[in-house]
Residue frames as qw, qx, qy, qz and C-alpha x, y, z in Angstrom:
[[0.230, 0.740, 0.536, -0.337, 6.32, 67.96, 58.74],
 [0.443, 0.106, 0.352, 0.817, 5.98, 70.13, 55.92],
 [0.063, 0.436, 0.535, -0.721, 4.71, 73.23, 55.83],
 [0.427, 0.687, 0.536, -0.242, 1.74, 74.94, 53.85],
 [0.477, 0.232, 0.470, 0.705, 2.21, 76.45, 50.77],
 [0.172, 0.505, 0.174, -0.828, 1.23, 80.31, 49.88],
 [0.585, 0.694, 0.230, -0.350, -1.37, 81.24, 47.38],
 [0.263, 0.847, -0.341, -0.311, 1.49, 82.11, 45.27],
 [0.257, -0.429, 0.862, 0.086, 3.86, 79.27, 45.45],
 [0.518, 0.203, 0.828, -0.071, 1.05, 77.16, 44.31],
 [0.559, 0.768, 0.204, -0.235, 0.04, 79.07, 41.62],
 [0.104, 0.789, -0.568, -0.209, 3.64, 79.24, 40.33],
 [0.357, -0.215, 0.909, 0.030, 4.52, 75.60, 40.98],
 [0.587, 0.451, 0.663, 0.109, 1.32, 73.93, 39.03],
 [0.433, 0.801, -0.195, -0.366, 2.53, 76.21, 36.08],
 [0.116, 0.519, -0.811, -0.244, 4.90, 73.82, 35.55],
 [0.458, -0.027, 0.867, -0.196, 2.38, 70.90, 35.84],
 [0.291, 0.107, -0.512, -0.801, 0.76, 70.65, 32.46],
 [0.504, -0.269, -0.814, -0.102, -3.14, 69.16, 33.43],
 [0.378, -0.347, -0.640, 0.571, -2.71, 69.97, 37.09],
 [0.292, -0.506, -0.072, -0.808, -5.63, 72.96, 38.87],
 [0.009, -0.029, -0.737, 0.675, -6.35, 73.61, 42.34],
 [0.482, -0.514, -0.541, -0.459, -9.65, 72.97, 43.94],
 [0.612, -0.778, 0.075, -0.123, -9.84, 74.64, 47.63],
 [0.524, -0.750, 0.404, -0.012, -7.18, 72.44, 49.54],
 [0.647, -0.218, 0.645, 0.342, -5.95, 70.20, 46.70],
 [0.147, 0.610, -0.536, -0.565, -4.73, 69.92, 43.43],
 [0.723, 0.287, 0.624, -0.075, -6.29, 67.20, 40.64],
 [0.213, 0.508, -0.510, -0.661, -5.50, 65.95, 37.23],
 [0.833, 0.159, 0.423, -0.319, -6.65, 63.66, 35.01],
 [0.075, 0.574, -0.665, -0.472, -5.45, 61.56, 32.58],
 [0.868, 0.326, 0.048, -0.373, -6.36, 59.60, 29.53],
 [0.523, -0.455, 0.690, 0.210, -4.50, 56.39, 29.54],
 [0.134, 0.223, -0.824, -0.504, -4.11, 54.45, 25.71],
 [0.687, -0.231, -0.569, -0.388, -6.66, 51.53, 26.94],
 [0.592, -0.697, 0.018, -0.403, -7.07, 50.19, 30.28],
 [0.937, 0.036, -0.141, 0.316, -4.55, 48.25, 30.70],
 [0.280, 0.581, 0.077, 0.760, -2.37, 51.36, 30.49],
 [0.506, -0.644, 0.021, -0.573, -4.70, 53.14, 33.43],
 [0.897, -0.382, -0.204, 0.089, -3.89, 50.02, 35.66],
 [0.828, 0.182, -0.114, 0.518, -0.38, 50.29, 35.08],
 [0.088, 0.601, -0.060, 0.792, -0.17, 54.04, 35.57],
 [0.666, -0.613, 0.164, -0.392, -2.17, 53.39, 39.24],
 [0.925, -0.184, -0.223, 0.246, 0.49, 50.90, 39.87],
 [0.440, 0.494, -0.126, 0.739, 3.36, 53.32, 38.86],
 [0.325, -0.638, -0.044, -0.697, 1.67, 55.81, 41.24],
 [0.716, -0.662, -0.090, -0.201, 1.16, 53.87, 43.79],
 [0.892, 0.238, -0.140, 0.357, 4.72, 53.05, 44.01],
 [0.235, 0.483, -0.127, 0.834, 5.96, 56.41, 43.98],
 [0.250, -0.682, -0.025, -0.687, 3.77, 57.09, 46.59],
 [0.771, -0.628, -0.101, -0.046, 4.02, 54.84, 48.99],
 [0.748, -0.026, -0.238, 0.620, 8.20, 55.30, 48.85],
 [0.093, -0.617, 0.034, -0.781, 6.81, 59.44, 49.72],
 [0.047, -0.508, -0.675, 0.533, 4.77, 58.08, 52.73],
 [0.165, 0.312, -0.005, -0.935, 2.38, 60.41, 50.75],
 [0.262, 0.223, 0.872, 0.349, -0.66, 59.18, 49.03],
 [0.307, 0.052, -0.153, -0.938, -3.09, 60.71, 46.57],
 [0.530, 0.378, 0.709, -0.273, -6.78, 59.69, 45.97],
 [0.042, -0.055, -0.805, -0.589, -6.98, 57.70, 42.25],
 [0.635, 0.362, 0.534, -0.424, -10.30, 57.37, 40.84],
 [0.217, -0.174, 0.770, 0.574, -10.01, 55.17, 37.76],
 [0.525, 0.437, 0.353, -0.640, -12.65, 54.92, 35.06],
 [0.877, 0.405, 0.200, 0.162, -11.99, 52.49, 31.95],
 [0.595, 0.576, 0.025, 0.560, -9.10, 54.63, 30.53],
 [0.114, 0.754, -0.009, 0.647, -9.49, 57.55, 32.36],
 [0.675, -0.354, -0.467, 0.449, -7.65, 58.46, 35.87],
 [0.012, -0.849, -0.055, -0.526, -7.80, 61.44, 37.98],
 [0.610, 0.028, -0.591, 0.527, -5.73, 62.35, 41.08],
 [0.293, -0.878, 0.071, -0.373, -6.26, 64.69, 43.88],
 [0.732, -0.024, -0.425, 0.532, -3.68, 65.76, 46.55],
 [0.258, -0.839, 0.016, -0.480, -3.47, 67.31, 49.46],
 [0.310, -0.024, -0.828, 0.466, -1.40, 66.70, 52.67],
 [0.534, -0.631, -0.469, -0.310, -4.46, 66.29, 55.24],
 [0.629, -0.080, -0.459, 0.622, -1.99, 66.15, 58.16],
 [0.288, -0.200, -0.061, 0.935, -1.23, 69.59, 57.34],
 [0.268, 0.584, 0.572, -0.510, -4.64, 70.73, 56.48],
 [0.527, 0.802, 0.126, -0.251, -3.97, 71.62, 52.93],
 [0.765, 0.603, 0.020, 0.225, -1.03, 71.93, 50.10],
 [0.610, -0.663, 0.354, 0.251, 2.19, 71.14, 50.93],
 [0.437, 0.599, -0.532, -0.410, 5.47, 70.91, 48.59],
 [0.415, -0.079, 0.898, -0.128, 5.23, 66.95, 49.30],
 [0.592, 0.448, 0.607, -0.283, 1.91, 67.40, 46.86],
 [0.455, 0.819, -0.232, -0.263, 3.44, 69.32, 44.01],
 [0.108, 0.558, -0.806, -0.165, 6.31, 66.59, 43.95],
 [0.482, 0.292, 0.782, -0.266, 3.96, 63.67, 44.07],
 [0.637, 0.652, 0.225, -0.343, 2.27, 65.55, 40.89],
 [0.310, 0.754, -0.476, -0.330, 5.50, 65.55, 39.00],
 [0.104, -0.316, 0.933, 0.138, 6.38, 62.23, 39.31],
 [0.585, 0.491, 0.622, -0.171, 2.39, 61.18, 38.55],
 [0.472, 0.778, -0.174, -0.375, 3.13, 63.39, 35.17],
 [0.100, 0.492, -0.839, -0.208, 6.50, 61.67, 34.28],
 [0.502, 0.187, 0.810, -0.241, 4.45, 58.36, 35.31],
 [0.541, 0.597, 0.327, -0.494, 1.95, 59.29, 32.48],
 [0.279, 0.815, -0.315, -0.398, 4.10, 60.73, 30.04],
 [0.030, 0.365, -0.911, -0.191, 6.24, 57.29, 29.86],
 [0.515, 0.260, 0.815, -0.046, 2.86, 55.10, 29.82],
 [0.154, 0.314, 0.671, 0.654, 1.34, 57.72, 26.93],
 [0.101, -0.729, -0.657, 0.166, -1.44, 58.87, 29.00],
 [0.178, 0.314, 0.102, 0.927, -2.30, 62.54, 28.58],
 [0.015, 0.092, 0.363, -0.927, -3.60, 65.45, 30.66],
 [0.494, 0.215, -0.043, -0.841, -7.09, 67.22, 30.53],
 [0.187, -0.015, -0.881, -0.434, -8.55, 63.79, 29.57]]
């Protein structure tokens, strides 16, 4: 189990997450993949990574554009399980091209 995160911890941690802002219990970015092809690939990456966490986020793809959200539900909100999940969706990006804020 892992436990919740303070106000603070989360606001410190997604400073390092270029893209990445909290919304209540989770955290969501978005990214603009090259073309769609790209986007696929990047939900494939992702899903990878996540299922070797036992941790999964909710994708919503859109021609190019992908957005994540994370939260551990378990634990009723933001856990460090979701801030390492976000770094390895960033590196994920960063090596297909895909950028933040898209």
């Amino acid at each position: 189990m892992s436990r919740l995160l303070t106000d603070e911890e989360i606001t410190r941690q997604l400073g390092d997450l270029t893209g990445w802002t909290r919304e209540g219990d989770e955290i969501r970015a978005t990214y603009e993949a090259p073309d769609f092809s790209a986007a696929i690939r990047l939900v494939d990456e992702v899903a990878v990574e996540a299922e070797d966490m036992d941790h999964h986020p909710d994708i919503d793809i859109r021609w190019r554009t992908v957005t994540f959200a994370l939260s551990t539900h378990s634990e009723g909100g933001l856990t460090q399980l979701d801030v390492e999940l976000a770094h390895r969706i960033a590196q994920a990006a960063s090596q297909l091209g895909a950028t933040a804020g898209g």
